[in-house]
C-alpha positions in Angstrom: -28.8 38.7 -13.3 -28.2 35.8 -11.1 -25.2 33.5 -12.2 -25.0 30.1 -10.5 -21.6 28.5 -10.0 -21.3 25.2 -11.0 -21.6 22.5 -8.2 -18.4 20.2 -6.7 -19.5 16.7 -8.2 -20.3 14.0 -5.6 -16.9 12.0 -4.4 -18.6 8.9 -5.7 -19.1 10.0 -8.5 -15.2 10.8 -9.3 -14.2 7.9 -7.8 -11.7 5.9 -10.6 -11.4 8.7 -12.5 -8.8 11.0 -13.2 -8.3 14.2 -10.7 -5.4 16.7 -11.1 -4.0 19.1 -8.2 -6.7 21.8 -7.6 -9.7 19.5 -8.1 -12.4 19.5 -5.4 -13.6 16.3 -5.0 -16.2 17.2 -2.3 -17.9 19.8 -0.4 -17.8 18.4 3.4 -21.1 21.1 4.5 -23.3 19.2 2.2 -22.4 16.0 4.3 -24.4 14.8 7.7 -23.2 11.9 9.9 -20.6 10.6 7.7 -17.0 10.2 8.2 -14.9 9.7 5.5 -10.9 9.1 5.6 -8.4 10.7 3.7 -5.5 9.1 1.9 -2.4 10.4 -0.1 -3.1 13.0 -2.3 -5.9 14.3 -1.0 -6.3 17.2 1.7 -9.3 19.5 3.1 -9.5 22.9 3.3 -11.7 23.9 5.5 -15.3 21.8 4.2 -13.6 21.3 0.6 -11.8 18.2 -0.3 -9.3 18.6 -3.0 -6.5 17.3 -4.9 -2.7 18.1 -4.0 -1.5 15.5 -6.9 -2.4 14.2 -10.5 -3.9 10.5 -10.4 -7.4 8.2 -10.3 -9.6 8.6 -7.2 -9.8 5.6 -5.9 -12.1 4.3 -2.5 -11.6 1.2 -0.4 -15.0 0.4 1.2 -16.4 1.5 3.4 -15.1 4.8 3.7 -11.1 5.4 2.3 -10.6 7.6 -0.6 -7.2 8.4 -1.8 -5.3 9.8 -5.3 -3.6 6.3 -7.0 -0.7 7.6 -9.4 2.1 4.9 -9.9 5.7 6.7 -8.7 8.8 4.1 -8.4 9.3 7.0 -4.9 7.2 5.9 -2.0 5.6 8.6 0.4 4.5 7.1 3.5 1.1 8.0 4.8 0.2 6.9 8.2 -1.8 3.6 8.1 -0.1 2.4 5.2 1.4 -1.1 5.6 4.5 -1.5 3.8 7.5 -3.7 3.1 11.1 -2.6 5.1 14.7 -3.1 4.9 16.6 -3.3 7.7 19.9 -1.4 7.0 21.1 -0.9 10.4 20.4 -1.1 14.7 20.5 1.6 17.6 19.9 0.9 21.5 15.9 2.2 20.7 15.9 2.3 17.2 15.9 0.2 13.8 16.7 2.2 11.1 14.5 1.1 7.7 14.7 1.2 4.4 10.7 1.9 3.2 11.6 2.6 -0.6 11.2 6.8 0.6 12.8 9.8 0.9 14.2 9.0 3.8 14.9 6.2 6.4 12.2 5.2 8.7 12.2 4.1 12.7 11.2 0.8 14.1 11.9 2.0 17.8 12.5 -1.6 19.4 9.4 -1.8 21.8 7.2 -1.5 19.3 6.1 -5.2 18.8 3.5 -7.2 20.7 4.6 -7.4 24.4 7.4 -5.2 23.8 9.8 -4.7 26.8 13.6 -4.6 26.9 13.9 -7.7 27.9 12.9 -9.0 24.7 14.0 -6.9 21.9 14.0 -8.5 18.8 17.6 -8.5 17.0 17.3 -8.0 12.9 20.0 -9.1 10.7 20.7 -6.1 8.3 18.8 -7.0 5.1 16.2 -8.4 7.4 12.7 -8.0 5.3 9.7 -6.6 7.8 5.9 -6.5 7.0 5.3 -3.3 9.4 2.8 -0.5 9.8 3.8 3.5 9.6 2.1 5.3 12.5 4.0 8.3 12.4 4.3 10.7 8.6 5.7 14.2 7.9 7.8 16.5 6.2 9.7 17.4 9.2 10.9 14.2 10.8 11.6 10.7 9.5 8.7 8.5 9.4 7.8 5.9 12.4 6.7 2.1 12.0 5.6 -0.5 14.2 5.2 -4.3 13.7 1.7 -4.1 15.5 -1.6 -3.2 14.3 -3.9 -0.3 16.1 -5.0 -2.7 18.9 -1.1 -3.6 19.7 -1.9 -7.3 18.9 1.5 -8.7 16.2 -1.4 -9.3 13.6 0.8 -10.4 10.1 3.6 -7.9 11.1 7.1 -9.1 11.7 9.7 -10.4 9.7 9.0 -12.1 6.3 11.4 -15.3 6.1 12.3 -17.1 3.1 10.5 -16.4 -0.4 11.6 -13.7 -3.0 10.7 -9.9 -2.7 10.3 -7.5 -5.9 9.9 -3.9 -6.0 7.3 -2.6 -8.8 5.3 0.9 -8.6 3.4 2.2 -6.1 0.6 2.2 -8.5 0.2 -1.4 -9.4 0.8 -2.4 -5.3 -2.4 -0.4 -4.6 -3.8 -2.2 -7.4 -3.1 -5.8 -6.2 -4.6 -4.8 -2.6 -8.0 -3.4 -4.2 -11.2 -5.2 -3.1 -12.9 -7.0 -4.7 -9.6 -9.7 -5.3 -7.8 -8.1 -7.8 -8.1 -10.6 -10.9 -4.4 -11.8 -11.5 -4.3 -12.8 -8.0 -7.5 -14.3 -8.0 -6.3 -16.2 -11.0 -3.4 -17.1 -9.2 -4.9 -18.6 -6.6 -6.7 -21.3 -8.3 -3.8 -22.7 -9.9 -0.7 -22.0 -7.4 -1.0 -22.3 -3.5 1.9 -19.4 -2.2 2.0 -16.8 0.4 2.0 -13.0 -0.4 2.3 -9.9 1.1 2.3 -6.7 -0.7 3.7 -3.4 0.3 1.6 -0.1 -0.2 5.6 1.4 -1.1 5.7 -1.1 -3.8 7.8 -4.1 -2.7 6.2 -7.3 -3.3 7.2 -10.9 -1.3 6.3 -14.0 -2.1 6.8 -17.7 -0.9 6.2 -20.6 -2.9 6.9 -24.3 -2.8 9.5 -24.0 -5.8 11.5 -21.8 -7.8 9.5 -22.2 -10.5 6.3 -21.5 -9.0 7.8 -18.2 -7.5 9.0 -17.1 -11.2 5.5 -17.6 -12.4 4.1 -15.3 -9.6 6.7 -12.9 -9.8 6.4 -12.6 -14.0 2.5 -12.4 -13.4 2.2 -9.9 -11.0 4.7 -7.6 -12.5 3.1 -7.8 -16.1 -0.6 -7.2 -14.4 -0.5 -3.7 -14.5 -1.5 -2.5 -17.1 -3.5 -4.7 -18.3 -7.8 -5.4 -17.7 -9.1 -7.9 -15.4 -10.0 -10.3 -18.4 -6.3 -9.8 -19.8 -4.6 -10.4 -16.8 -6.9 -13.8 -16.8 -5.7 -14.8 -19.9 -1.7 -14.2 -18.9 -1.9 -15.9 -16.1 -3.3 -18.9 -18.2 -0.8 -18.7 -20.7 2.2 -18.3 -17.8 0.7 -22.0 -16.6 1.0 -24.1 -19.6 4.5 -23.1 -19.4 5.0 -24.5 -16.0 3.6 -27.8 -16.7 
C-alpha cells in the first residue's frame, strides 16, 4: 500500500497567516525562474523554506516574504532600514543605538561621497534614518546612511520632530503596501513628515505640537485595530484638534 505524504502548501497561499517554528512554507524544487527573498524568520534548508519563529507570513510585492511577530527587541536583518541613536564617536566608527541586542557601527565613510575629509560629526543623541548592510550572531551589526547604489537617498540625520518607539510588529505594519489605512487617513487631514523604523522607532515632524500629538496618539493606537477602525479613530482624534 502506497501512502502519500501530504504536500507543503504554496507560499501564497500562507501568506498573512499564522506560521510557527518548523513550518515549511515552500518547497524551492517545485519552483522554475523565480527568485524569491527571505526576511526574518524564515530560513531554507536545502529546497525547503521554513519557519525559525512563531508569527503571520507576510510578503511585500514583488517578491519579499518574511515572519511579522510584534517584539518590543529589534533583530536586525540586513536591508532593514531603521531608526538609530547615536550614543557615542571613534576615529572610524559611530557607535548606534538600533533598539537590539547590541550596538551597531556607522563606520564614518559610509555616506554619499564619503572621504575623511568630510566626516560627518553627530552629537550624541543624534537620531539617523540608516540602512543595516551587515547582520549576525557573531559580530555587532553594520549600517550605512546610503542605499545599495551609494546615492544618500532619505538616509542621514532626522532634525527636529518627535520620535516614539512602539513594536516591531506595528512598524512593519505602517510600511505595508498598499498605504496602510491610519496613515492614509492621516494624510488627508494633516500635512507632516514621517519616517518609520523597521526596529520600531517612529519620527515625526509636524507644523505644531498639536498636530504631532495627533499623529503620535494615532499611530500608536493603530495596531490592533482593522483598516475601517483605524479610519474611524483617526476621525474622531480630528474633531478634537479643531
Amino acid at each position: 500500500m502506497k501512502v502519500e505524504q501530504p504536500s507543503d502548501p504554496p507560499l501564497n497561499s500562507c501568506v498573512d497567516q499564522l506560521v510557527v517554528p518548523g513550518d515549511t512554507v515552500l518547497d524551492l524544487s517545485t519552483m522554475s525562474n523565480q527568485t524569491i527573498k527571505l526576511g526574518e524568520g524564515l530560513r531554507q534548508d536545502s529546497d525547503k523554506i521554513s519557519v525559525m519563529k512563531a508569527g503571520k507570513l507576510r510578503l511585500s510585492k514583488p517578491n519579499k516574504y518574511w515572519v511579522e511577530s510584534s517584539h518590543k527587541r529589534y533583530v536586525p536583518c540586513v536591508e532593514d532600514t531603521i531608526l538609530g541613536i547615536v550614543v557615542d564617536s571613534k576615529p572610524d566608527n559611530f557607535l548606534v543605538d538600533i533598539k537590539g541586542p547590541t550596538l551597531a557601527f556607522l563606520p564614518v565613510l559610509a555616506f554619499e561621497g564619503g572621504t575623511r575629509r568630510n566626516i560627518p560629526k553627530f552629537e550624541v543623541g543624534t537620531l539617523l534614518y540608516v540602512r543595516v548592510v551587515k547582520a549576525n550572531n557573531s559580530m555587532n551589526p553594520e549600517l550605512s546612511c546610503t542605499d545599495a547604489s551609494g546615492k544618500a537617498a532619505e538616509f542621514g540625520p532626522l532634525k527636529d520632530g518627535y520620535m516614539f518607539e512602539t513594536s516591531t510588529g506595528l512598524a512593519r505594519m505602517l510600511l505595508s503596501s498598499p498605504t496602510c489605512p491610519v496613515l492614509e487617513a492621516l494624510g488627508k487631514k494633516l500635512s507632516f513628515e514621517i519616517a518609520i523604523g523597521l526596529n520600531g522607532r517612529v519620527w515625526v515632524n509636524a507644523s505644531s505640537p498639536a498636530t504631532t500629538v495627533i499623529l503620535s496618539n494615532a499611530i500608536m493606537k493603530s495596531e490592533f485595530l482593522s483598516g475601517t477602525q483605524q479610519r474611524i479613530m483617526v476621525e474622531k482624534l480630528m474633531q478634537k484638534l479643531q
